[in-house]
C-alpha positions as CSV (number, residue, x, y, z in Angstrom):
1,X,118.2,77.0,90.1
2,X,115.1,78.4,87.9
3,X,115.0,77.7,84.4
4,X,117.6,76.6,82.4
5,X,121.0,75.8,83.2
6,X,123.9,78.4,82.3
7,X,125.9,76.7,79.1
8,X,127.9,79.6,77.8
9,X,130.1,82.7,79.0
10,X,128.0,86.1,78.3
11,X,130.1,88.1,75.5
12,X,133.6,87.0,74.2
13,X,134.9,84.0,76.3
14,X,138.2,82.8,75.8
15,X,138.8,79.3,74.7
16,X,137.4,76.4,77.2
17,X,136.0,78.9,79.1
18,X,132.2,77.4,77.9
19,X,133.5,74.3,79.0
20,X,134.6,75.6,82.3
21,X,131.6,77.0,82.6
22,X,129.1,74.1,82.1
23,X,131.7,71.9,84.6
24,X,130.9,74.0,87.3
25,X,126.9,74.3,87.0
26,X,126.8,70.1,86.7
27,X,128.9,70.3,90.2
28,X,126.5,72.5,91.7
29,X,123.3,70.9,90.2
30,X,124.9,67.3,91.7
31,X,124.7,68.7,95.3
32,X,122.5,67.5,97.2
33,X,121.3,70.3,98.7
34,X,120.7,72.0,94.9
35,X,117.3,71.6,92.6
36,X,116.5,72.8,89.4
37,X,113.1,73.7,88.8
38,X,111.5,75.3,85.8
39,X,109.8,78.2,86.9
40,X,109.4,80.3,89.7
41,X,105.8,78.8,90.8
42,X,108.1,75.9,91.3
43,X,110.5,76.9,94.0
44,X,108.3,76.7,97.4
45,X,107.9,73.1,96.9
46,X,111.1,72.6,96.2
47,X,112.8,74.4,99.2
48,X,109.7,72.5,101.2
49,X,111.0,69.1,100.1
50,X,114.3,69.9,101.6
51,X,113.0,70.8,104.2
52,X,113.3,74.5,104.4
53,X,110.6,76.5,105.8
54,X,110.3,80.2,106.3
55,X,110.8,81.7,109.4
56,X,107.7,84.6,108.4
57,X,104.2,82.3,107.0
58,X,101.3,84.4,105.9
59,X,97.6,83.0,106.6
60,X,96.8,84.1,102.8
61,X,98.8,85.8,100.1
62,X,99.4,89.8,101.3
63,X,101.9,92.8,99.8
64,X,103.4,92.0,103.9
65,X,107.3,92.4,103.5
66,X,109.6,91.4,106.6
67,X,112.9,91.4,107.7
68,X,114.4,89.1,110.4
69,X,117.4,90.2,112.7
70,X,118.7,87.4,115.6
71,X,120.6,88.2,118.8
72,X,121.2,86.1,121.9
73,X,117.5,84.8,122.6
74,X,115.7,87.5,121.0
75,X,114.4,87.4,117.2
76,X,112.9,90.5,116.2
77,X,111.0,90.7,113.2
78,X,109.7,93.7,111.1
79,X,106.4,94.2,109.1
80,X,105.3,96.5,106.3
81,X,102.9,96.7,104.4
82,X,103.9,97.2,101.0
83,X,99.9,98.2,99.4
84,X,99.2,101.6,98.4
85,X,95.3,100.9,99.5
86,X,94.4,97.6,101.3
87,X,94.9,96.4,104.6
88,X,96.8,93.7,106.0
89,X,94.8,92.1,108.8
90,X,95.2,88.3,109.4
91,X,97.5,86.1,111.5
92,X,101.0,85.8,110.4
93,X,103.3,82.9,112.1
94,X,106.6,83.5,113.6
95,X,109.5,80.3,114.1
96,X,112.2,82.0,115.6
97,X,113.1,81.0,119.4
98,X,109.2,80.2,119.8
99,X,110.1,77.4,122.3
100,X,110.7,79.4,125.1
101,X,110.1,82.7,123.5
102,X,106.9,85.1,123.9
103,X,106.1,87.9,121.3
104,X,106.9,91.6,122.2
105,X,105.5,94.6,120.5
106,X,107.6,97.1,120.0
107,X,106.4,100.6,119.2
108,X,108.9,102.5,116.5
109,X,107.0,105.5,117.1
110,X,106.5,105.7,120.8
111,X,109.3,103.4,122.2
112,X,106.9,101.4,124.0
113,X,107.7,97.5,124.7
114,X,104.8,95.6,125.2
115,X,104.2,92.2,125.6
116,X,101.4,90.8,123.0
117,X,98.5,89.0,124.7
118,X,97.1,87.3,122.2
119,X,98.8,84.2,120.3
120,X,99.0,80.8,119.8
121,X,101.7,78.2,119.6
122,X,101.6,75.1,117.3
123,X,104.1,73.2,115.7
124,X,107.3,75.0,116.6
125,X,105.3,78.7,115.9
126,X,104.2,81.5,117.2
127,X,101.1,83.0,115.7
128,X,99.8,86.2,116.6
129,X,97.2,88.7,114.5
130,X,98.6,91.1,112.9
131,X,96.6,94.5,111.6
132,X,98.7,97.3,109.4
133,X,97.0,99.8,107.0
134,X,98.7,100.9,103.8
135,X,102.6,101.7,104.2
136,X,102.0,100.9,107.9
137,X,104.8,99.0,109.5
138,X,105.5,97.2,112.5
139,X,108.3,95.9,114.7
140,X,107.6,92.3,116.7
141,X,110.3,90.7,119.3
142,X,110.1,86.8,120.3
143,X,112.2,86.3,123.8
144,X,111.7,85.1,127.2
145,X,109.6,85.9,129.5
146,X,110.8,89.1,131.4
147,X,113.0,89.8,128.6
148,X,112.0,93.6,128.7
149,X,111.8,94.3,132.5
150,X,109.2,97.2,131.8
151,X,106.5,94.9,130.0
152,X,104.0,92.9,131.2
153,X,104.4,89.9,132.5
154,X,101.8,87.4,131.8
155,X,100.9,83.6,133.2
156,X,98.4,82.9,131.0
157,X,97.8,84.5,127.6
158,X,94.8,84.5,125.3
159,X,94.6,82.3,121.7
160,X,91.6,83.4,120.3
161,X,89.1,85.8,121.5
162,X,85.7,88.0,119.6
163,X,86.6,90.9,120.8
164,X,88.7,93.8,119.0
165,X,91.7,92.8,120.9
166,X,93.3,91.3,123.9
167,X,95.6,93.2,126.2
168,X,97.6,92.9,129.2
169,X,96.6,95.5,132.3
170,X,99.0,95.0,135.7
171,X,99.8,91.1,134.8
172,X,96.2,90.2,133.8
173,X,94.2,89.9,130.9
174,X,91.5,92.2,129.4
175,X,89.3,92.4,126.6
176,X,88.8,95.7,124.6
177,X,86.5,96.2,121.9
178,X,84.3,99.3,120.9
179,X,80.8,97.5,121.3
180,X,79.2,96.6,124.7
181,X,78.5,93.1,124.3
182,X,79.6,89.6,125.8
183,X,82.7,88.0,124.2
184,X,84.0,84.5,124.3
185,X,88.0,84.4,125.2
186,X,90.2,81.0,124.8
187,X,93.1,80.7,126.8
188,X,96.6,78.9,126.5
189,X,95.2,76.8,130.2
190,X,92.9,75.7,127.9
191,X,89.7,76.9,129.5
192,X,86.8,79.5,127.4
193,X,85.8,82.3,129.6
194,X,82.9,84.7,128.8
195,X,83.2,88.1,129.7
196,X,80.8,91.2,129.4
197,X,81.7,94.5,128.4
198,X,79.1,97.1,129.8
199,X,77.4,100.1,127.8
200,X,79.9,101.6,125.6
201,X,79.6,105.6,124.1
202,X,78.9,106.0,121.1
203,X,81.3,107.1,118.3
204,X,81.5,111.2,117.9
205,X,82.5,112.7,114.8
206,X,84.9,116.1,116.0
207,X,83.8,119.1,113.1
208,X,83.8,121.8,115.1
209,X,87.4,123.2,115.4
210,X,88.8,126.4,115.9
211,X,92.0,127.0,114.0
212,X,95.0,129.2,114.7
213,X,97.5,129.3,112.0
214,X,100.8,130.4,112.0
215,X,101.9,132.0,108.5
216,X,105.4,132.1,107.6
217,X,106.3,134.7,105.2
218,X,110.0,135.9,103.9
219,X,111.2,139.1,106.1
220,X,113.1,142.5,105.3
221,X,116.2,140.0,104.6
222,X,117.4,136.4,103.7
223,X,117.9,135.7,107.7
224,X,114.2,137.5,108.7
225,X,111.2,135.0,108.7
226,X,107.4,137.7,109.4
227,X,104.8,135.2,111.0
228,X,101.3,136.5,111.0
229,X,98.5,134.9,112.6
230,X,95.2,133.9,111.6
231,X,92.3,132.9,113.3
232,X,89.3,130.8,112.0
233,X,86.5,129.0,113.2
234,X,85.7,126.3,111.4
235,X,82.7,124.1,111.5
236,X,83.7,121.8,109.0
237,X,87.2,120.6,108.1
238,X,88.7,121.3,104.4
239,X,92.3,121.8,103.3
240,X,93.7,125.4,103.5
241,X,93.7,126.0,99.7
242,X,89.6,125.9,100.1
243,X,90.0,128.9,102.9
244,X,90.3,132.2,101.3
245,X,93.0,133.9,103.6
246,X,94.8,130.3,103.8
247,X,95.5,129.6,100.3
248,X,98.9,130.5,99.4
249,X,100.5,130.3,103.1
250,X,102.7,127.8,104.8
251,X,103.3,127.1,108.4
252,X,101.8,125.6,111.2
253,X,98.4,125.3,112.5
254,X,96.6,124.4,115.8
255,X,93.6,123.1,115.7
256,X,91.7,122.7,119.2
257,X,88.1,121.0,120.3
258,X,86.8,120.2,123.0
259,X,84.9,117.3,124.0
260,X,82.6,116.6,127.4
261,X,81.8,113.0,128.8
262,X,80.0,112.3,131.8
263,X,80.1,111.2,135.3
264,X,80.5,107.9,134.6
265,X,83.3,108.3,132.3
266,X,85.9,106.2,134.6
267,X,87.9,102.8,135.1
268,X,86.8,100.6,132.3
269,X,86.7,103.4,129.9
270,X,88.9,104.7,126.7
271,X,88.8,106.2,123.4
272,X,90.9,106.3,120.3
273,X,91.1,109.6,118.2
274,X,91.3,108.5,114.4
275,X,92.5,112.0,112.9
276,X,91.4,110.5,108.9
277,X,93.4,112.2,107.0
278,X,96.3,114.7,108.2
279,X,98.8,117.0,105.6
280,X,101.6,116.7,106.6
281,X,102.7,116.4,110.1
282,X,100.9,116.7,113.0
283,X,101.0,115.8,117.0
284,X,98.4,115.2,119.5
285,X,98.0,117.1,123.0
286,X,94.8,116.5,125.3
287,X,94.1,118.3,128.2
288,X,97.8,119.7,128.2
289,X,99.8,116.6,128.1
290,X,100.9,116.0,124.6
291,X,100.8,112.7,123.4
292,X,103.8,110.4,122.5
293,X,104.9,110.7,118.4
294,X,101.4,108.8,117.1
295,X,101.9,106.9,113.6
296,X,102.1,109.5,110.9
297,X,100.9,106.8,108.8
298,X,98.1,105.6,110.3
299,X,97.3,108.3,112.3
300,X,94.9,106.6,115.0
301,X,95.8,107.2,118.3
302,X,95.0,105.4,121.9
303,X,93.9,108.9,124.3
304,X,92.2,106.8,126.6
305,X,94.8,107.4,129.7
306,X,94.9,111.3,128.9
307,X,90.6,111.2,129.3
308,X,88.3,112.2,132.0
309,X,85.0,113.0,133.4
310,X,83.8,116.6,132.0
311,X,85.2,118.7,129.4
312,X,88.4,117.3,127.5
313,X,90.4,119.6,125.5
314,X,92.0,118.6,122.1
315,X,94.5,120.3,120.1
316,X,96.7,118.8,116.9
317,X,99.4,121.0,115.6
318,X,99.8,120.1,112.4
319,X,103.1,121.8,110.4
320,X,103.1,122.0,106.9
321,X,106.0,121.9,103.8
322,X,106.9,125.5,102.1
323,X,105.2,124.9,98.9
324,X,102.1,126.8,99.4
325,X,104.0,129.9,100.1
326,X,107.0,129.7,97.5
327,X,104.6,129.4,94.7
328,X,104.1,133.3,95.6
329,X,107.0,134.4,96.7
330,X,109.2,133.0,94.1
331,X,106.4,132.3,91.3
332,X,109.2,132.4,88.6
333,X,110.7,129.3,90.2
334,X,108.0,127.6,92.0
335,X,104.8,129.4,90.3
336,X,103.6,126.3,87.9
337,X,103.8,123.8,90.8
338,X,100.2,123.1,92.3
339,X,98.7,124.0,95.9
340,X,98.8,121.3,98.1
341,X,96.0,119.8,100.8
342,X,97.5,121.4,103.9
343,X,95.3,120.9,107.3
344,X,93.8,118.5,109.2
345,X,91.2,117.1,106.8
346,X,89.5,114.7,108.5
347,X,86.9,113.4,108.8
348,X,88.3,113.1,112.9
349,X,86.1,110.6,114.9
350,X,86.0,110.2,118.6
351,X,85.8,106.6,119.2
352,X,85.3,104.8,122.5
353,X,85.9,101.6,123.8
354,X,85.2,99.4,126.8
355,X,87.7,97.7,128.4
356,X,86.7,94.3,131.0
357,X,89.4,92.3,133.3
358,X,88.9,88.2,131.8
359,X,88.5,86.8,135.3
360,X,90.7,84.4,136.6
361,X,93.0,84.3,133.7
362,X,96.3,84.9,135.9
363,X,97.0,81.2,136.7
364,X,96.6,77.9,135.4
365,X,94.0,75.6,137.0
366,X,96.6,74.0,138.8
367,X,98.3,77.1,139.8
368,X,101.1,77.2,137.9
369,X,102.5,79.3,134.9
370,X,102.4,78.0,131.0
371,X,105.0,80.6,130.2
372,X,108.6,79.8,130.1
373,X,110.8,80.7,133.0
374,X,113.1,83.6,132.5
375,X,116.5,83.0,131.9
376,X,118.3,86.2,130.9
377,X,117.9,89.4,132.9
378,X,117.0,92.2,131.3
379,X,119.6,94.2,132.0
380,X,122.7,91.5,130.6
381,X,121.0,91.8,127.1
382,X,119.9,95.3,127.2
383,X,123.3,96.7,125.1
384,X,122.7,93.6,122.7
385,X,119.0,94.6,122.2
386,X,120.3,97.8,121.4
387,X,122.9,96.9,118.8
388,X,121.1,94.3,117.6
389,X,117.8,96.7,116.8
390,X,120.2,99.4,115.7
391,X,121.8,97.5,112.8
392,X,117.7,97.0,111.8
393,X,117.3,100.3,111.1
394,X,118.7,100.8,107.7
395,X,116.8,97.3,106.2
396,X,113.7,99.3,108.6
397,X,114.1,102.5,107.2
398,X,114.6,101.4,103.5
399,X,111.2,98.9,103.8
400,X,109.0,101.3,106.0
401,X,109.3,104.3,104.0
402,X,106.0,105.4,103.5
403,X,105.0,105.1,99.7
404,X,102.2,107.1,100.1
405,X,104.5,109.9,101.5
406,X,106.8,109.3,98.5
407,X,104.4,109.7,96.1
408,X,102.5,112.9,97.4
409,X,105.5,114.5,99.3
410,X,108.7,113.9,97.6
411,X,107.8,117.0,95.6
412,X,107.7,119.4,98.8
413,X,110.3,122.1,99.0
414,X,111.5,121.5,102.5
415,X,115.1,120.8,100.9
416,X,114.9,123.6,97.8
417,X,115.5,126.3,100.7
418,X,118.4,128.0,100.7
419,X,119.4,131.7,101.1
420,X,118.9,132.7,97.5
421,X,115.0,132.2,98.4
422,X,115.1,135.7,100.0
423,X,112.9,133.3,103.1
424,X,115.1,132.0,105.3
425,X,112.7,129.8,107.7
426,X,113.4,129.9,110.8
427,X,112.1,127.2,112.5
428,X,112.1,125.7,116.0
429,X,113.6,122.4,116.6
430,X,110.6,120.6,116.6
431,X,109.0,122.2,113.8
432,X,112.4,122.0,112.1
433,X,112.5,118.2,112.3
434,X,109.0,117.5,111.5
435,X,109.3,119.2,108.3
436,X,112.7,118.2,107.5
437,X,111.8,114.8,107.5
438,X,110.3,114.4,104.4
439,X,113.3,116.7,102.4
């Protein structure tokens, strides 16, 4: 209890109501498990000193919200962070089920279920680093070994490492980082190992694009949508209000590069493709395989797998909201709203990494694993993974919703469509979802 005790009914209480009042805080404020304290500031001590301790610990103070959901050996905890500008990158302890749990990641934009390679336990925790730019969220799992039958599963694991990252590739462990170098690796069998990550590319910056855009316009009637094509080659990026013929148009756009790496582009070899900054949303094909949904947030995505020796084509579609175009076509409804920063602004860098086996890291020196045994299979907890992650999703969807997006897209006029707009939209499915998501 914060501050002062309740003494008096709020309003008009009827007789001995006061009275009833102040008898039933001194009964609460005489259990044991109760404390009054004076101030907020006061109130982690005093749930420490009972003995209460959070099941989420932050290294330092950071705008990092979670929510915690538990099913039948599983814990699954989600991230966001709540900062409009800084990022959240330090190592963040988890208590649930650590004994014989290990730490999943699971991807809310691809699906993917990975196991984490990197972490350390200590004192009933599992700490793990933990990297999310502004709005960015994040979804972890703590469960046994084997829990997801498609993940990894590792004997040893890394605690501490120099490089970028630690991953898991075919049951072993690998370093990944973006600079050739030599990096020191700790592991949970206690031994250091050294490995060397060759020469690595250097970074590219992508300006060259050429641009084929789709402009919607209304038709002949309220059920008619005209698209017209345009064609540009650009050799820098800039939103389409800065393109003459692009200013007042909405609709989707394709940009396409290409990029050529050499002969020794192969095994030991990958590249992420940070987009910068994207209005609104977009997806990612190379060389004709289109990627899995990448974070609309932080729109950096792993194209490493998709790469290969010569000339690699890129293309992001990017689909934009109606505004640009109703200010026209209905300027005496929509005219005094301004034009928004459709496009793929950039700036888009080509960046990539080297990728090294740690060498004997699959066993412990004496040949056995540090990892819990399994004890559920997969499959008898798959519908309770399900259920479990399901009832998430409002507390997910409330807490991850983009505040960035709020702020800059909440005015689009995906929803203000209707038939009196004389532009009835007529939009594929997958267009039709992308831009209705932000309505």
């Amino acid at each position: 209890m914060v501050g002062q005790a309740p003494d008096h009914v709020p309003g008009n209480p009827e007789p001995g109501e006061n009275e009833q009042l102040r008898a039933v805080v001194d009964e609460i404020l005489d259990q044991s498990s109760v404390q009054q304290v004076e101030s907020e500031e006061d109130v982690l001590e005093a749930l420490t000193s009972q003995g209460i301790q959070p099941t989420v610990e932050h290294a330092e103070p950071a705008p990092l919200l979670n929510a915690r959901r538990a099913g039948e050996d599983v814990n699954y905890y989600f991230l966001y962070n709540g900062s409009d500008s800084n990022t959240v990158n330090q190592t963040v302890s988890f208590t649930g089920n650590s004994s014989k749990g290990v730490p999943y990641s699971l991807n809310p934009w691809t699906g993917d279920i990975t196991r984490i390679a990197s972490y350390e336990k200590s004192n009933g925790q599992i700490k793990t680093p933990i990297t999310l730019a502004p709005d960015e969220s994040a979804i972890l799992a703590i469960a046994p070994q084997g829990w997801y039958e498609g993940s990894e599963r590792l004997e040893i694991h890394a605690t501490d490492t120099q490089a970028d990252e630690v991953v898991a590739v075919d049951g072993e462990l690998a370093i990944q980082d973006t600079q050739s170098g030599t990096y020191t690796t700790k592991l949970s069998n206690g031994t250091t190992v050294e490995t060397k990550i060759g020469n690595v590319p250097d970074m590219r910056t992508l300006s060259n694009w050429d641009l084929t855009v789709e402009d919607w316009q209304p038709g002949d009637s309220v059920t008619e949508t005209n698209i017209v094509e345009h064609e540009i080659e650009l050799d820098t990026l800039k939103p389409w209000k800065n393109i003459s013929e692009l200013q007042d148009i909405s609709g989707v756009g394709r940009y396409s590069t290409t990029i050529e790496l050499d002969d020794g582009w192969t095994g030991g070899y990958g590249a992420y493709l940070d987009l910068g900054d994207v209005f609104d949303t977009f997806q990612v094909t190379v060389n004709g395989q289109q990627l899995t949904a990448v974070d609309q947030v932080n729109p950096v995505a792993d194209i490493g797998p998709y790469l290969e020796s010569g000339i690699n084509e890129i293309e992001v579609e990017v689909a934009t909201t109606l505004n640009n175009r109703l200010r026209v076509a209905q300027p005496d409804r929509y005219g005094d709203r301004s034009r928004q920063s459709y496009g793929l602004l950039g700036p888009v860098k080509f960046i990539p990494y080297g990728q090294t086996e740690i060498r004997n890291s699959s066993q412990n020196s004496n040949g056995s694993s540090d990892e819990p045994e399994e004890t559920d299979d997969a499959d008898d907890i798959y519908w309770d993974r399900v259920m479990t992650m399901t009832a998430m999703i409002p507390t997910m969807t409330m807490m991850g919703m983009s505040t960035r997006m709020m702020k800059t897209k909440m005015m689009t006029t995906t929803a203000t469509v209707t038939t009196e707009t004389a532009m009835t939209m007529a939009l594929s499915t997958k267009t039709a979802t992308r831009m209705v998501i932000h309505s």
